[in-house]
N, C-alpha and C positions, 0 to 999 in steps of 0.2 A: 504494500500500500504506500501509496506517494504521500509528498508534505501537502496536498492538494486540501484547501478548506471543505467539506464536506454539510451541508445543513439540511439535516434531519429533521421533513417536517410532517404535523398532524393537524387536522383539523375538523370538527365536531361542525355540523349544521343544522340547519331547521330540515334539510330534504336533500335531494342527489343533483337539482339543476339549479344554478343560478339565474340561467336564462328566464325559467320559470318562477323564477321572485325568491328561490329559497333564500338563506343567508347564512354567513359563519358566525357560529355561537362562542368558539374557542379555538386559539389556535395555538401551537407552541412550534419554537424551533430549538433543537439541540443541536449544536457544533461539534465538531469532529476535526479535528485537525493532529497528525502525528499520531496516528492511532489511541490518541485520547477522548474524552469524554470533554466539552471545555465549559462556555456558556451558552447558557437557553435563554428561552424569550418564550414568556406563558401569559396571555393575555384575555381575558372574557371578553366578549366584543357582543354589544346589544343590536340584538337583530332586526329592530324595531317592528316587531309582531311579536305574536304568541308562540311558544315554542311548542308544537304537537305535543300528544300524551305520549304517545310510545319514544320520539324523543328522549322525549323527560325521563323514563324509564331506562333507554337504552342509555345516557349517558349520566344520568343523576345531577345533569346542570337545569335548573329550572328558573323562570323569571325573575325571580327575587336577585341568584345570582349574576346577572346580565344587565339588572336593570339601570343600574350606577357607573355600567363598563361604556369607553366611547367604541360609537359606529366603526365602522372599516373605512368609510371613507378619510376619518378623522386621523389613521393609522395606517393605509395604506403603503402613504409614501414610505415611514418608517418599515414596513416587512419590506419593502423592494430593495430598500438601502442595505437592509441585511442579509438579504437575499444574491445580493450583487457581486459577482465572482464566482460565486460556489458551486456545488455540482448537488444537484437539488436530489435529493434521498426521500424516500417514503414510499411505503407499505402499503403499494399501490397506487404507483402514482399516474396512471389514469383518472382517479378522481381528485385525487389533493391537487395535482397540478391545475390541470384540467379547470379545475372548480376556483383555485385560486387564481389564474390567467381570467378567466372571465369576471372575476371581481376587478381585477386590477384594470379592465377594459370598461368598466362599469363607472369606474371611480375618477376615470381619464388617466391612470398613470399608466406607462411605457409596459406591455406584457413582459415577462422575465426570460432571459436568453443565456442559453448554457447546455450543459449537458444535463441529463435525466439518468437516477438510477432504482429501481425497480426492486425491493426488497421481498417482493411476494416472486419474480422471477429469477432472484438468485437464491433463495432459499429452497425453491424447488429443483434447484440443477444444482448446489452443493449438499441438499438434504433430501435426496429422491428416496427415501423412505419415512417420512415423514409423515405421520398417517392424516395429516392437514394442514394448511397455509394461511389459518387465518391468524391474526398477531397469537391471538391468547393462544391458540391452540399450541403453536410454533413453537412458543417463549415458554409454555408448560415443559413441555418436550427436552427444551434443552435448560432450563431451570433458569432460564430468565424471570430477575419481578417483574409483575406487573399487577401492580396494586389493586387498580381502578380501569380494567379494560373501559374502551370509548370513552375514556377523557384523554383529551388533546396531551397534557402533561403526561401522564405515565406511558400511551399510547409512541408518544414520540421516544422517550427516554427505553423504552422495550427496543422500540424500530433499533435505535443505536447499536443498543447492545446486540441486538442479531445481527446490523450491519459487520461489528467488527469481529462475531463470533464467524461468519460467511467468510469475512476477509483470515483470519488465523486458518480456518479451514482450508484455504486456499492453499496458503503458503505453506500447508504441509503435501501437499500433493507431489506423485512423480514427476519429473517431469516431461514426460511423455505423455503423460496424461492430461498436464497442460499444454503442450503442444497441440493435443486432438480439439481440446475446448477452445484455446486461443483461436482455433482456424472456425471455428463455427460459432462464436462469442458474436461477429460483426451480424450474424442474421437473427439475434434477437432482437426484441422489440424497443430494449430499457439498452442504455449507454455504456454499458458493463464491460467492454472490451478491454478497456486499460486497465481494469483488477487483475484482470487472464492477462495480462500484458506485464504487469506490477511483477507479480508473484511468478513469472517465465522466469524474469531478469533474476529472480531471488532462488529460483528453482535447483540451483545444478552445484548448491549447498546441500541440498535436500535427499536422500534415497530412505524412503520409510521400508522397514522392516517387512519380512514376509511379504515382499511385491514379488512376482516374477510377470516376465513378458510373453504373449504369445504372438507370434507377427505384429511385432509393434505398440499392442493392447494391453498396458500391466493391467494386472488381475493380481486378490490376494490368495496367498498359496492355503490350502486346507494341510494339517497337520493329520497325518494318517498314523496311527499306533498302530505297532504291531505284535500288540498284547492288552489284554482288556485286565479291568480291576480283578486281581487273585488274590486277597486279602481273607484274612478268615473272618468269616462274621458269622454269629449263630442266630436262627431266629427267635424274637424273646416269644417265648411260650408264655410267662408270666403276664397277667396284665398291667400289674404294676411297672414291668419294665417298658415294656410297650409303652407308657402314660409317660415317662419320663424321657426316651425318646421322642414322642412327638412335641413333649415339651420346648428342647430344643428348637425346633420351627417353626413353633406359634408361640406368639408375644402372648394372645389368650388363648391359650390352648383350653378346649374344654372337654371333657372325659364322656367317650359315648361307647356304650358297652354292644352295640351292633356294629360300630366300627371298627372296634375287636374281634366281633364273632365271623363276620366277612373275612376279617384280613385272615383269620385262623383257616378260614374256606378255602383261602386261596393259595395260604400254604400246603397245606393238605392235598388239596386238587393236583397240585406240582409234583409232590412229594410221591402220589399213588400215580403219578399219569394217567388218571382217570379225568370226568368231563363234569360238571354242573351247572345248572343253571339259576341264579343268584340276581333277584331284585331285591334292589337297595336304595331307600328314598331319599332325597334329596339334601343335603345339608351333612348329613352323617360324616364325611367325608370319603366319598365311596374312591378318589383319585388315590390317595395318600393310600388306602387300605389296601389297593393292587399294586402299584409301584414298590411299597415297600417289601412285602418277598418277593415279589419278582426280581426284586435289584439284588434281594441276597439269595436266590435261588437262582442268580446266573452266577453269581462265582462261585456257589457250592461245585455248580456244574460244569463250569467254563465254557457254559452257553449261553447266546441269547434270547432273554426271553421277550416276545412279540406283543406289542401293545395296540389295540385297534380301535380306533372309535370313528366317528360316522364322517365328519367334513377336515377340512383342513385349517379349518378355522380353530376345532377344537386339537389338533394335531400341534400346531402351534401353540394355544393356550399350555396344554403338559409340559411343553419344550420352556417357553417362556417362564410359569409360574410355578412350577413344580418341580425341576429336578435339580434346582438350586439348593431348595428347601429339603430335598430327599437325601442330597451328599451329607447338607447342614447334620439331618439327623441320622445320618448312620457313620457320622465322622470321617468320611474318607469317600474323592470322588468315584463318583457311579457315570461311567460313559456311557452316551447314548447318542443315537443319530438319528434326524429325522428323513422319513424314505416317502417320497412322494410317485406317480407317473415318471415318466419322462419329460413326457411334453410340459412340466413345470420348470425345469430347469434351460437354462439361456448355452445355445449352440456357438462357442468362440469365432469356432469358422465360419460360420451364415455371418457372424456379427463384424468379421473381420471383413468378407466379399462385401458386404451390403456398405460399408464406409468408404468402399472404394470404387462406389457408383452414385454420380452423381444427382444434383436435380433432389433436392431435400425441401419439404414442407417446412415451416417453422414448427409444429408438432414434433416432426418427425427429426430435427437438429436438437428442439429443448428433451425431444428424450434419449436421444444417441449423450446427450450432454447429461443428464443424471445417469444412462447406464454407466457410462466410462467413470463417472465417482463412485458411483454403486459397488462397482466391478473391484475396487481398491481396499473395501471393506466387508463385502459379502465374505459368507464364511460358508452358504449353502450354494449361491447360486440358481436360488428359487426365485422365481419373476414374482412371485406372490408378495416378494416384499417390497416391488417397488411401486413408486404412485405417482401413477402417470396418468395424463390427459387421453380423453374420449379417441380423438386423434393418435394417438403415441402408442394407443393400446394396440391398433392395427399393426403397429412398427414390431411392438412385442410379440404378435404372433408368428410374424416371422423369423424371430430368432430362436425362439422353441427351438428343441430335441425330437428330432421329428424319427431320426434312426438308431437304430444300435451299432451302425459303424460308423468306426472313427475314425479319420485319417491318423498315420502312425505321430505325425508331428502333432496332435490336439489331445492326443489318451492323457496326456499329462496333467492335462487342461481343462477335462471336459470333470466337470464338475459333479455331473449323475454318476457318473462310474468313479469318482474318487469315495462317494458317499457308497455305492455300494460296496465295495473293497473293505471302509471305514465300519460296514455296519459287522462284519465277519468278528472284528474284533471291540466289540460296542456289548455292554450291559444291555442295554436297553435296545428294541427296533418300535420308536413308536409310526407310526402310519395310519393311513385310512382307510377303512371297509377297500373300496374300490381297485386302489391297490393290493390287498391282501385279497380279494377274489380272483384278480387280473392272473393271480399269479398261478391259477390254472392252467392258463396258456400259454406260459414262460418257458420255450426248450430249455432256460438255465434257472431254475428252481431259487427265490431267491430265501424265500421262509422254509428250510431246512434244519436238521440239528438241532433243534429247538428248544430251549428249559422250558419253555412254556410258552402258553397264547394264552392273552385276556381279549375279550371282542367286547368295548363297551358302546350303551347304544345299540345293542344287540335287535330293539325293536326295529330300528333303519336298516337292516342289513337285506330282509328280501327285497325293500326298493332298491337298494343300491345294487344289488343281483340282477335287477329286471333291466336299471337304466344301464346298466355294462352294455347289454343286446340292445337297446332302441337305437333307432334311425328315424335321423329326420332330416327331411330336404327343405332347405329354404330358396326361394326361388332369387331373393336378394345376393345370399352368400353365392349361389350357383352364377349371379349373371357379372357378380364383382371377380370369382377367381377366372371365368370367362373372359373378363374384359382384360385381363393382366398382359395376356398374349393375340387376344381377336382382333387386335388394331393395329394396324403398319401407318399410323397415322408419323409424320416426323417426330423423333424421340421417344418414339412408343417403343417397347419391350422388342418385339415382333419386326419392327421396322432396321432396328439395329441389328439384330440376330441373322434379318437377311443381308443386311448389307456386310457382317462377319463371313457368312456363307460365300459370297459373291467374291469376297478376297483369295477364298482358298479354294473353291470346288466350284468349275461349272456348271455342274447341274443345279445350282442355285435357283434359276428361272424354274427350272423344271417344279423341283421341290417345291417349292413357295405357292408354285400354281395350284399344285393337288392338296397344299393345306389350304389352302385362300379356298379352296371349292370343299373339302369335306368342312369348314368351318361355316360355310352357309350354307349346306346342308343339313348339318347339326342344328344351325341357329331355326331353321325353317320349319324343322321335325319339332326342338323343342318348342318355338313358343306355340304349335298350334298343340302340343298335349297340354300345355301351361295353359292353355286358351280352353281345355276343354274341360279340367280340371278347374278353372275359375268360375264358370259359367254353365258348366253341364247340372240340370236338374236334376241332383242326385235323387233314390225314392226316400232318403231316410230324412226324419224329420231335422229343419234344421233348427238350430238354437242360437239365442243372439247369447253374446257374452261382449262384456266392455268392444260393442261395436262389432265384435270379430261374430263369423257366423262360421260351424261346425259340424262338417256332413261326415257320417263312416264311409270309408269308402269299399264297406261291403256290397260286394252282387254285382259291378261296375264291370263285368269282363270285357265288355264292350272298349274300352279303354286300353286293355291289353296292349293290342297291336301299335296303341301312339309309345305304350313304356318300349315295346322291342326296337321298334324303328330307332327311338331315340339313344338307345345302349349301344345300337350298332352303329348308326355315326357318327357317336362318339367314338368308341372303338377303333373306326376308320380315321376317327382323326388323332387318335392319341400314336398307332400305327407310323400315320405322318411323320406329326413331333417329333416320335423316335427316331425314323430315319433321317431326318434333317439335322437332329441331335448328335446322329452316329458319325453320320457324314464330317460333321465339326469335330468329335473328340480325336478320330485321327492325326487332328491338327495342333491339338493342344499344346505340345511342347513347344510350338512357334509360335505360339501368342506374346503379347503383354500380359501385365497382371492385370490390367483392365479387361481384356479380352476373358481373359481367363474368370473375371468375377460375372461377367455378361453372360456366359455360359452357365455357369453356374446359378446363378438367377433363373434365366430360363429351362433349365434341368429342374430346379426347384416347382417350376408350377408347373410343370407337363407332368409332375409327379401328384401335385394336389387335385391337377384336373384326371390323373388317372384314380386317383382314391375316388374323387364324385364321382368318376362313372360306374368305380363297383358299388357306393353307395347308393347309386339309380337301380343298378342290380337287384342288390339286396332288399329293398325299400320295394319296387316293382314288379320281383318278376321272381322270386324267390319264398321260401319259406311254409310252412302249414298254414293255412288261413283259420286252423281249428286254435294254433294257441299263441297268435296273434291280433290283434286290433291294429286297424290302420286309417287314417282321419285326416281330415284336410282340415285348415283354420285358414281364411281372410277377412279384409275386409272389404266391400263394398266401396268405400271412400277410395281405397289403394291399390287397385288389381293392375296390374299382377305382382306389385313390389311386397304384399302383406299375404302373398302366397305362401303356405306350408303344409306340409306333410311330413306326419309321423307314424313309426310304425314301433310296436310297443307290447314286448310279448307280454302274455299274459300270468305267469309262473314264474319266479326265480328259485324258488323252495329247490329247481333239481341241482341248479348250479353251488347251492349252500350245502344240500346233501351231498354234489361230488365232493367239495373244500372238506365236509366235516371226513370223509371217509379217506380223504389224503390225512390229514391231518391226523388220522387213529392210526394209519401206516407208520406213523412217524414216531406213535409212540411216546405223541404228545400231552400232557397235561392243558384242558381246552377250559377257560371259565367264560361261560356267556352271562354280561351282568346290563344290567340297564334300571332306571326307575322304576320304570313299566313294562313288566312282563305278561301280567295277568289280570286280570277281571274279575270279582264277584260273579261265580257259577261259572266263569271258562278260566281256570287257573292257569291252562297250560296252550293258551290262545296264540300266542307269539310265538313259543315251541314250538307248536301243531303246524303255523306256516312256514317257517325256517327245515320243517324235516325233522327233528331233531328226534332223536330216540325216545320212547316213553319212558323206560326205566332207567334215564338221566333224569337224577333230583333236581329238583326247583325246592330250593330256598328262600325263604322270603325274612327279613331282618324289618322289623317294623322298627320305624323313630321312639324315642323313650317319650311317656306318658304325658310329660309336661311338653316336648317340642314345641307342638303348636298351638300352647295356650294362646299366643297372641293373636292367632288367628279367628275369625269370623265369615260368613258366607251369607252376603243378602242374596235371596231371591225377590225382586221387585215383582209384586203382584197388580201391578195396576198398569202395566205397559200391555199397548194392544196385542193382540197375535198374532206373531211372524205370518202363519198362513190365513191371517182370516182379514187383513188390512193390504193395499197397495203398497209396494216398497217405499213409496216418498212418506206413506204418513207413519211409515214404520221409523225410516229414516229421519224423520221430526223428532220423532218420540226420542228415540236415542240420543241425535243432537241433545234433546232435551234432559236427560239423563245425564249427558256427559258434562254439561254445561253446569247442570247444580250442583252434582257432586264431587267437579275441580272445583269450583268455590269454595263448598266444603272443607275437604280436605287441603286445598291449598296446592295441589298439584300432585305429582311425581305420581301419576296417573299410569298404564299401560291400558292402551282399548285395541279390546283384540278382536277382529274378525276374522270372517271366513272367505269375504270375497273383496279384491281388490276394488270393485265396482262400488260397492256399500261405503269404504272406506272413503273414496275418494267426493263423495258423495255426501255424509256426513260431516267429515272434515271443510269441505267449503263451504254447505251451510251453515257450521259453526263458525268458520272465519268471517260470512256475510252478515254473521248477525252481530259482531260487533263484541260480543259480551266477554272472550277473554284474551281481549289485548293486551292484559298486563301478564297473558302467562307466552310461556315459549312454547309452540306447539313443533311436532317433528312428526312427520308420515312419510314413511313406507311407501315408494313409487312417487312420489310428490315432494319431499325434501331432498336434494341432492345427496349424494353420498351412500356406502355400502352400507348395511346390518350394524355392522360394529361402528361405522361412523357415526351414524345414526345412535344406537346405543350410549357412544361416550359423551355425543351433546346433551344428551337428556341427563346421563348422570352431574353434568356442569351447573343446572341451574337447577334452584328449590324449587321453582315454579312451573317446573316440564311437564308436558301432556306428549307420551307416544301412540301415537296409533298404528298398528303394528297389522300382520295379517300371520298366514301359514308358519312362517320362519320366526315368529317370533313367541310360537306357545310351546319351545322349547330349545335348549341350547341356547339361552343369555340367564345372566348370573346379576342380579344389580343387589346386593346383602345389605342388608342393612336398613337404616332412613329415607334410602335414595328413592325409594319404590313404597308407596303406602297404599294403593288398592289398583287391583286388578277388574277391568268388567270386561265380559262376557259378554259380546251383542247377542250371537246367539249361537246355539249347541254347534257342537265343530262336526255336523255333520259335510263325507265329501257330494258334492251336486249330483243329483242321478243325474245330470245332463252330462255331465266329463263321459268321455268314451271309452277309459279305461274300466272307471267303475262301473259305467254300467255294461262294457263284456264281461266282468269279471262278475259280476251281479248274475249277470244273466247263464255263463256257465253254471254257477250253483243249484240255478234253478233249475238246468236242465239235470243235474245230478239229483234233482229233490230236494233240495233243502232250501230252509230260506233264508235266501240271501240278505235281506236286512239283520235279522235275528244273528246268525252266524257269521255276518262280514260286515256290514255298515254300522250296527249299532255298537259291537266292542270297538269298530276302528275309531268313533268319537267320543265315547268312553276314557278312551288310553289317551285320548288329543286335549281330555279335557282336565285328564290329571295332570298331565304334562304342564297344562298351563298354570294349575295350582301349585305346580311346584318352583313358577320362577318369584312366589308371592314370598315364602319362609324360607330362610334359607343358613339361619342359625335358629335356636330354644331364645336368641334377646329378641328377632324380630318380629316385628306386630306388623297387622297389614287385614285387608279386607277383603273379599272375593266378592264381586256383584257379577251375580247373572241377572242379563233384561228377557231371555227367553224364555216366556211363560209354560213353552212345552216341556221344563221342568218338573212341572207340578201339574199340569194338565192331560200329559199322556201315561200310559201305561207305563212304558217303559224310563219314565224319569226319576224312578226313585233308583236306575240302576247307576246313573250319574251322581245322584247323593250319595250314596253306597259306594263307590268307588275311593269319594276323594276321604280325609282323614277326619278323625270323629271329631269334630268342631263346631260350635252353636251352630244353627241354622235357622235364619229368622226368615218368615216371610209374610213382609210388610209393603206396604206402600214407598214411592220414590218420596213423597213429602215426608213421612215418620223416615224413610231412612239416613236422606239429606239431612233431617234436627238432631238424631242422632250421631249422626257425624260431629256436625254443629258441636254438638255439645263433647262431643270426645276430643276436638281438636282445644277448642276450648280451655280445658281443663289443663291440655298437655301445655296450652299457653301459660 
């Protein structure tokens, strides 16, 4: 960083436009000069209006404070003067600029001239794991204060300190590293070039630790043992020593005598190599009770033992939150590697060819410009940890691990096959269903030898069995990998490839002709099936869903002949490709290395478009249509871009039963554990789908007596009836529910439904009416951001309302305070309209049986405990359950959803007596 004056600015308004009359409420500047901190300039400045409600709330400056401050015009001149020279900084400065330039135009003084620097774009290209970029989020992250987010004063003096935590960041970098950014620094949008510039010059002091290079690309090296922990450790049988180890890794450890009798299960289970199955409810600490012998039942054995649960989400949470904690309490570390897909991990080579082909989006430079810091510090090489733009994501899918070979100069390199290698000699192999199933079809076996296998979330696992086999065509993804190569337009993919051709091989013309002709062939074939599939009268009824309409595409044989035609000019054209392809590699050694990456590009998609055309196969013209369902989704608004088709077997039970019967080959000890395994009257519901042997025990470890005094369960008895009212007045109602009883309670709310449509529906009648602007609302499809991003804004503020849907009545953990009542719009039953459940309905019934009784009603049963369980999650916390769906208490089978969840008052009152009770509970606690 140079002696260059720096000023650091923030500014608070009435609104985002000045043009539009808004005004600055507050402004500060903080100086920066010599990589110091020096002086600021913090000003109230009176906007002569009223300063909006939510204003007022979002920054806590209100009239009073303003009233006695002079206007902007009165102070202008004085920010311009201070302003003058310096290389204007802030956190965002599309709008502080921006906002302040039209003030200074407004005021008649001279707009400000200089260079611009962008603290939200370079915190995203030195902190590309970052799991957010908004000041607070940032400055949490890396333990910056900030006292008073959105006020101009702490706002600015945070900006600061990230500016020069960004710049230190820098100047540790390789410098090759900065080499790669320095040359694509000049195509961002913010002035940042001379930092990448600053810190070049400072570079070649600099070589950090554990870098090595791969053509050019440092990357951090992965440390591969080769010998995993062999230490003696015995399991404590006692409880009382068990109690004083977990001691160690909780500050409040609290003593729960089913989190003993588990852990004892799953020593045992290891110790016989025998199998059980083991529901364990929420909060007991069912993580900590399998990790810990399994971490000492791999060095008894100098095996690893396999850990499995459902998403990668929770794959990372074990890795992250628990096996720090697990070393802590068995006093000596426990190795462990996290094993994902392939296709999760980042291919050096794709990412080395692709930087060495021109023609870069601004997307696609800001994320080549985080991967390359990324790359410095990963220690997985899982794309999952980086956070990139809608744009950049495309960039990321092309660097994927698409093969299992390597060239000989990348083994080193390739980051999937260091982790596999690493996990041979690893404690622990945690992973996810998907991968532990995949690995059926693995000629190189990677879950062998095994001390054991825990499978938790064991309920998810026959989805996760079914989604391994589904196919789905999207007519979007089909017409983009299409387009990569269908265009010889100047500069296009195809255009270049021939003009490669043309240099070395005369038959160029030739070639080129007959793909130029099987490619409008194909294009001619496919859109009239796309065409007939969009618009063909299927007989089955259809169903509107958020806009999209949904036909089976059972009995359509008629159709047949458009799927063959299309398979086989495809075919004809991939054929092509190849010859045109082959014709080239002959040449290879005489290329450039440009040459050489332009091939390789193109080799890359004649390889994706040959995987779509066996997914056309597979999806069209393949399979039993007995134990498959196949369905098309558009919409009307978008045809043919909102085209799709899925095919979606109906069974995964056989592919679990092949895993469990490898798995007893191996002579492994197997624990299947989850929350929710069974049901009042079908104990062994989850079993029976998974395959699973009868005479494997089912275990069930109930919470201790007091657990969930804190809890409570309204059933509101005075909301209309789902089926007996219009959605909209249903939709009021709840609005209306949800709206009294965030008042009530004050927030930190979960509203869970079942369909995104209700949600989105609710939630903006509740924004139109006005009535809770002073809380922070966050939904699911409608607030920007993943699951967990979504999740951690809500745990930021007292005042948070989530409205959540599927993903969120199970696998999120919010303990504590953060969370004080859950409602229920209405019973988590799946829609007979979905076309999976109703083939899978409809199978039953052709076996006899009924389908509701033995498949719909336990599947929202299990959906509904699940959701009770993101409510308690220690014996301290207190919290509320509200169901609005009156077919709780109206239909027969509602008492088997009381029955299900844990023996808890259960009042069923009116939303007025429920809302005074609230009232009165919050009240008290005030």
């Amino acid at each position: 960083m140079d002696t260059k004056t720096y000023a650091v600015v923030d500014l608070e308004t009435t609104g985002h436009s000045s043009i539009k009359g808004d005004r600055i409420i507050q402004i500060a500047i903080v100086f920066i000069n010599n990589k110091e901190i020096g002086e600021k300039y913090v000003r109230f400045v009176n906007p002569g209006q009223k300063i909006p409600a939510f204003i007022r709330q979002l920054t806590n400056i209100s009239d009073e404070d303003v009233k006695d401050a002079p206007y902007f015009d009165e102070i202008a001149a004085e920010v311009a003067k201070l302003l003058e020279g310096t290389i204007f900084v802030a956190h965002n400065t599309d709008f502080d600029l921006s906002f302040l330039q039209s003030e200074f135009k407004r005021c008649g003084i001279t707009e400000w001239l200089g260079r611009k620097m962008d603290t939200v774009e370079l915190s995203k290209v030195l902190f590309p794991t970052a799991s957010s970029y908004r000041l607070q989020d940032i400055a949490e992250e890396l333990g910056i204060p900030l006292a008073a987010a959105h006020r101009a004063d702490d706002d600015a003096e945070a900006t600061a300190h990230l500016f020069l935590a960004c710049n230190n960041k820098l100047e540790k970098l390789p410098e090759d590293t900065l080499n790669l950014l320095h040359r694509r620094s000049f195509q961002l949008k913010s002035d940042l070039s001379t930092l990448f510039h600053e810190a070049l010059k400072q570079s070649r002091r600099n070589r950090p630790i554990l870098i090595s290079s791969f053509r050019g690309i440092p990357y951090r090296q992965i440390k591969v043992s080769n010998s995993r922990n062999s230490e003696t450790l015995d399991y404590p049988l006692a409880d009382d020593i068990k109690a004083v180890l977990l001691e160690k890794g909780y500050s409040e450890f609290e003593r729960r005598e089913p989190q003993f009798r588990f852990m004892d299960t799953v020593w045992a289970t290891f110790e016989e190599q025998s199998e059980v199955v083991v529901e364990v409810p929420t909060g007991i600490g069912k993580t900590m009770a399998y990790l810990l012998p399994a971490a000492i039942r791999s060095i008894e054995t100098g095996k690893p033992v396999v850990i499995s649960t459902f998403t990668n989400h929770l794959v990372d949470k074990i890795k992250g939150d628990e096996l720090d904690r697990l070393s802590l309490i068995l006093g000596t570390e426990i190795h462990a590697v996290v094993l994902k897909g392939m296709e999760q991990y980042i291919s050096l080579g794709k990412l080395e060819e692709l930087l060495r082909i021109a023609d870069e989006s601004y997307d696609e430079t800001l994320t080549i410009m985080q991967i390359l810091i990324w790359l410095t510090e990963t220690e997985t090489g899982d794309l999952e940890e980086l956070n990139v733009s809608g744009g950049g994501q495309l960039f990321v899918d092309r660097i994927r691990k698409r093969s299992g070979t390597i060239p000989a100069d990348e083994q080193k390199a390739d980051y999937h096959s260091i982790l596999m290698r690493k996990s041979i000699h690893s404690n622990l192999i945690i992973t996810n269903h998907s991968m532990l199933l995949a690995d059926l079809n693995r000629e190189q076996k990677l879950f062998t030898s095994l001390g054991g296998l825990v499978v938790d979330e064991v309920h998810q696992l026959t989805n996760v069995a079914t989604r391994l086999n589904e196919k789905v065509f999207s007519f979007t993804n089909w017409k983009y990998t299409m387009g990569q190569i269908g265009s010889d337009a100047e500069g296009q993919l195809l255009q270049q490839i021939d003009a490669l051709n043309h240099r070395f091989s005369s038959t160029s013309t030739h070639i080129k002709r007959r793909l130029d002709a099987t490619f409008a062939l194909f294009t001619e074939i496919f859109d009239e099936a796309v065409g007939v599939m969009a618009f063909y009268n299927l007989p089955t009824k259809e169903r509107k869903r958020d806009n999209r309409i949904v036909y089976s595409l059972s009995g359509i044989k008629s159709m047949q002949s458009y799927f063959a035609n299309v398979a086989s000019a495809m075919s004809d054209y991939v054929d092509n490709a190849n010859a045109l392809t082959n014709s080239l590699l002959i040449h290879q050694d005489n290329m450039t290395q440009n040459e050489q990456a332009l091939l390789s590009e193109w080799m890359y998609w004649i390889r994706e478009i040959t995987i779509k055309s066996g997914e056309w196969v597979e999806i069209f013209l393949e399979g039993d249509p007995e134990n498959y369902i196949v369905w098309v989704e558009k919409d009307k608004r978008s045809l043919p871009g909102s085209l799709t088709v899925s095919k979606y077997p109906l069974d995964g039970s056989s592919i679990v039963k092949k895993f469990i019967d490898r798995m007893k080959d191996e002579q492994t000890g197997i624990v299947w554990t989850s929350g929710t395994v069974s049901i009042k009257g079908n104990a062994r519901f989850i079993p029976n789908q998974l395959g699973i042997d009868s005479q494997v025990p089912l275990l069930t470890f109930d919470a201790p007596d007091h657990f969930y005094e804190g809890a409570e369960i309204y059933i509101v008895d005075d909301m209309p009836g789902i089926q007996e009212v219009s959605q909209s007045d249903y939709v009021e109602a709840v609005a209306d529910a949800v709206i009294q009883t965030t008042m009530a309670t004050g927030g930190r709310l979960f509203i869970l439904f079942t369909s995104l449509d209700m949600l989105r529906k609710t939630h903006d009648l509740i924004v139109e009416s006005e009535q809770l602007n002073d809380y922070a609302l966050f939904a699911q499809g409608i607030t920007s951001g993943s699951r967990m991003k979504l999740l951690k804004s809500f745990r930021q503020f007292n005042n948070s309302v989530l409205f959540g849907t599927n993903s969120f009545w199970e696998g999120v953990d919010v303990p504590g305070d953060a969370l004080t009542a859950i409602i229920v719009v209405r019973l988590p039953f799946s829609s007979p309209d979905n076309p999976v459940f109703k083939a899978k309905a409809a199978k039953l019934s052709e076996q006899g049986m009924n389908s509701f009784a033995e498949f719909a009603l336990p599947e929202a049963v299990m959906r509904l405990r699940q959701g009770f369980g993101r409510l308690i999650r220690s014996s301290a916390d207190k919290g509320f359950f509200i169901i609005l769906d009156r077919r709780i208490e109206t239909k027969s089978y509602g008492h088997q959803f009381i029955e299900s969840l844990p023996d808890v008052p259960v009042k069923k009152v009116s939303l007025q007596v429920m809302v005074k009770e609230l009232e009165d509970c919050y009240n008290k606690v005030e």
